[in-house]
N, C-alpha and C positions, 0 to 999 in steps of 0.2 A: 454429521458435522458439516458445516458450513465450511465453504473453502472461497478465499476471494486474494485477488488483489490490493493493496491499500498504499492510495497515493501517500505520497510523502508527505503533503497537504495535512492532510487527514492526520496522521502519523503525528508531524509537530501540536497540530491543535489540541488533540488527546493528550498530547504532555504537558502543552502550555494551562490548560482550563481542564479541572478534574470534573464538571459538569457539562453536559452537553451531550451528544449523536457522536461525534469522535472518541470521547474520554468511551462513553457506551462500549464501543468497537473495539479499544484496547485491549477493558475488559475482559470481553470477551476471548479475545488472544491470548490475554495471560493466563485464562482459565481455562483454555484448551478448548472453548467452544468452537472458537473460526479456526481453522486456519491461515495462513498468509500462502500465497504461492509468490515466490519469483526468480530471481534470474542473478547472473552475479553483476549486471548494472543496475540493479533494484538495490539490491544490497549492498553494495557501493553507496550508491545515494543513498538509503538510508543512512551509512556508516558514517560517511559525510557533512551529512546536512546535521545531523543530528548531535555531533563535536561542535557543531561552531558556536564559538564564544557570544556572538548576539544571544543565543537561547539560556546562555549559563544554567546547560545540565548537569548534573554531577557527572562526570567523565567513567566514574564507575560503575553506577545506576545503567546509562548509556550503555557501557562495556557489557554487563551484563542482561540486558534487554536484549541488543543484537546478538550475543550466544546464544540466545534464550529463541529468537527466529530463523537462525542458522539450526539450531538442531532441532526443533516441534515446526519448525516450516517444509515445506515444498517444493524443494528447488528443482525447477525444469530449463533445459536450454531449449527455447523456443526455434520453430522455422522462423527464417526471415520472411517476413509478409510482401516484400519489395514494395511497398507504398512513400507517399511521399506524408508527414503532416506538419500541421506550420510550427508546432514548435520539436525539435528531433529529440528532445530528452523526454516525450509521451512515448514517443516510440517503445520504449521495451516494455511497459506497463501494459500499453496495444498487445504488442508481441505475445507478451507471457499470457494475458487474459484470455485473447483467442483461442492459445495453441491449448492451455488449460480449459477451456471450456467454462470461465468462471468469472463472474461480475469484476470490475474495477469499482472500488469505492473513492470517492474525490469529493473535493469541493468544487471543484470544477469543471465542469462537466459539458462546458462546450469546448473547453480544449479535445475531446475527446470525439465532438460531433463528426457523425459520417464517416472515424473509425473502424468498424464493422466490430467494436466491443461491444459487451453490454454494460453499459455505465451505468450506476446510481450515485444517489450524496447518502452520505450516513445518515438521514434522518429517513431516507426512500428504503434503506436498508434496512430498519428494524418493521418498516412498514408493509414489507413485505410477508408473502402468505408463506 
């Protein structure tokens, strides 16, 4: 079983568009293929981002997804890496990828450059061997 990180990115577009490399990736999650690893600021932000009214998710759909990653997820509290990157909310997605030993999946993926993660996009991900 596959284990990764998944940006928040990622996370919303699989909600918002049921076709695509993200929706794929959820998939997969709900079906126990991937795992998610992260961290309780991953999960924050998930928890977060994922209530806000701009998306108009169903509040209990939501509810029950993030129970659903809180218990078949992963949760590691990462070493601090003491690094600096330009944007500081990358930071624990870094953090937890490293200390797990396991890809970040994103759409963006020069936020991520010179990191020392292993980043892919969801579409480098299914591409993979």
């Amino acid at each position: 079983m596959s284990r990764i990180v998944l940006d928040t990115n990622v996370f919303v577009s699989g909600l918002l568009s049921p076709h695509g490399a993200p929706a794929g990736i959820l998939d997969l999650v709900v079906n126990r293929n991937v795992t998610l690893v992260h961290d309780s600021r991953i999960f924050s932000e998930y928890r977060e981002v994922l209530h806000r009214k701009k998306f108009s998710f169903p509040r209990e759909a939501v509810d029950d997804l993030i129970a659903f990653i809180e218990q078949e997820g992963t949760f590691i509290v990462p070493v601090p890496l003491g690094i600096t990157v330009p944007d500081p909310g990358d930071l624990p997605f870094i953090e937890v990828a490293c200390h797990a030993g396991v890809p970040i999946v994103t759409g963006n993926t020069r936020h991520f450059r010179d990191s020392g993660a292993q980043v892919v996009t969801p579409a480098q991900f299914f591409s993979r061997d």
